[in-house]
C-alpha positions in Angstrom: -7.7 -16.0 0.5 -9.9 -13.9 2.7 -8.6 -10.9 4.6 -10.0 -13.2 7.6 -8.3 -16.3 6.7 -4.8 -17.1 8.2 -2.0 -16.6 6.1 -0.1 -20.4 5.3 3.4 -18.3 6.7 6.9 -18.3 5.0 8.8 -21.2 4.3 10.6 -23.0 6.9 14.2 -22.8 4.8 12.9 -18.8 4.3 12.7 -18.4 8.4 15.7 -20.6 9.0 17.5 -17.6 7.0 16.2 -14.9 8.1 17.0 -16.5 11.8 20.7 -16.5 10.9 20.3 -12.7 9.6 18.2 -10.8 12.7 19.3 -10.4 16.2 16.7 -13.1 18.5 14.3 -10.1 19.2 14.0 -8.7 15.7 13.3 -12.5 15.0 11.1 -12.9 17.4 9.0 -9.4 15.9 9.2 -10.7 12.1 7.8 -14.4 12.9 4.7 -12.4 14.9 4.4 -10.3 11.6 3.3 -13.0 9.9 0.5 -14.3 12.6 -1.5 -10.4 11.8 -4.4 -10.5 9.5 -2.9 -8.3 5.8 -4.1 -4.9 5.8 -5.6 -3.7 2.0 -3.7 0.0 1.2 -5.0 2.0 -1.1 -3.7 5.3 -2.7 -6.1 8.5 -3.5 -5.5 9.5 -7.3 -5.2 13.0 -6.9 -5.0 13.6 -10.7 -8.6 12.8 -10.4 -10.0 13.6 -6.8 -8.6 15.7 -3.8 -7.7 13.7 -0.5 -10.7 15.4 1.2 -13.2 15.1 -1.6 -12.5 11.4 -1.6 -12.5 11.0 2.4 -15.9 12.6 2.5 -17.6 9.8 0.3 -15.8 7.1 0.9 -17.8 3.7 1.3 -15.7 2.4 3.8 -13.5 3.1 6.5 -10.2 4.5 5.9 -7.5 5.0 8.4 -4.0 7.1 7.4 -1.0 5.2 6.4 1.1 8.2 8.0 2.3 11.8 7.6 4.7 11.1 4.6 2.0 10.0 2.1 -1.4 12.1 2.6 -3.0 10.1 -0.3 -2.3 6.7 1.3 -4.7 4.4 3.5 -5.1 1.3 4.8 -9.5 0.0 4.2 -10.5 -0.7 8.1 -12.7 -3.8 8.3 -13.9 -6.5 5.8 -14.5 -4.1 3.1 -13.8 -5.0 -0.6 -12.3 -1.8 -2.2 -11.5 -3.5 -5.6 -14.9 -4.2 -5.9 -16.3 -0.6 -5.7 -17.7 1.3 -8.7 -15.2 4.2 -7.3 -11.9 1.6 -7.9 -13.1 1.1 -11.7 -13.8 4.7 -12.2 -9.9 5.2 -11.0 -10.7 7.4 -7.9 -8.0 5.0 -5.9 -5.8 2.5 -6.6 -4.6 -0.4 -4.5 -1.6 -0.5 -3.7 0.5 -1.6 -0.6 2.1 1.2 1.4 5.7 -0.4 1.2 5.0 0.3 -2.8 4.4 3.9 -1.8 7.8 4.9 -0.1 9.5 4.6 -3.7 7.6 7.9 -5.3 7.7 9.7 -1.6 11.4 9.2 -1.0 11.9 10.1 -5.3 10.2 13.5 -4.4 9.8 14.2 -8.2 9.5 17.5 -9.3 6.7 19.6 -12.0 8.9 19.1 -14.8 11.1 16.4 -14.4 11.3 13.3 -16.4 11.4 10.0 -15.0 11.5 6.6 -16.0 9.6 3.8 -14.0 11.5 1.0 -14.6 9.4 -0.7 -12.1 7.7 -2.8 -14.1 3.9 -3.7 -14.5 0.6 -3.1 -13.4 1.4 0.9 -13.3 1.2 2.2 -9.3 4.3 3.6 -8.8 3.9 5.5 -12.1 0.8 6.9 -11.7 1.9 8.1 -8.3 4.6 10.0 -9.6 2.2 11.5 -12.0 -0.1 12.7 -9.6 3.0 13.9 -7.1 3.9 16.3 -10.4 
């Protein structure tokens, strides 16, 4: 699917759940949710750039995910990040901000030792890297 196509939307059993679940306005805010465009996130990998290095020759336009993860961004327009030279040489990885809460709310530590029980393709684990 293109970034510009229109997402097919949940399941009809899925909303009639999550109907029974949220208050009418909440409802009414998560159905809209689904009628926005997906945004691509991407995360700067600091164990390789800075955040300002990588702003100041970036290809596209990059707009901050918010104050609690400096590294993250969401690609502004129809770019195609994965497609870059920059994403195979590992200057950024895609990844969805929602992904990124789990290594900013973990606050690791120089030092510490964790184990990403996360699972596959790697994010999450080479976040906490770069945060130590």
């Amino acid at each position: 699917m293109k970034k510009t196509d229109q997402p097919a939307g949940p399941p009809a059993e899925f909303l009639a759940r999550m109907r029974d679940l949220l208050p009418p306005d909440e409802f009414a805010a998560f159905v809209t949710s689904f009628e926005r465009p997906p945004r691509t996130g991407l995360r700067v990998n600091t164990l390789k750039i800075s955040v300002a290095d990588f702003t100041s020759i970036a290809p596209f336009s990059l707009a901050p995910i918010g104050d609690w993860e400096p590294a993250g961004f969401f690609v502004d327009g129809d770019a195609r990040p994965g497609l870059h030279p920059y994403h195979d040489a590992g200057l950024y990885y895609l990844q969805e901000p929602s992904a990124m809460v789990a290594a900013a709310l973990l606050a690791p530590l120089p030092g510490e030792t964790i184990l990403d029980l996360a699972a596959a393709p790697g994010g999450k684990a080479t976040h906490l890297a770069a945060l130590m």
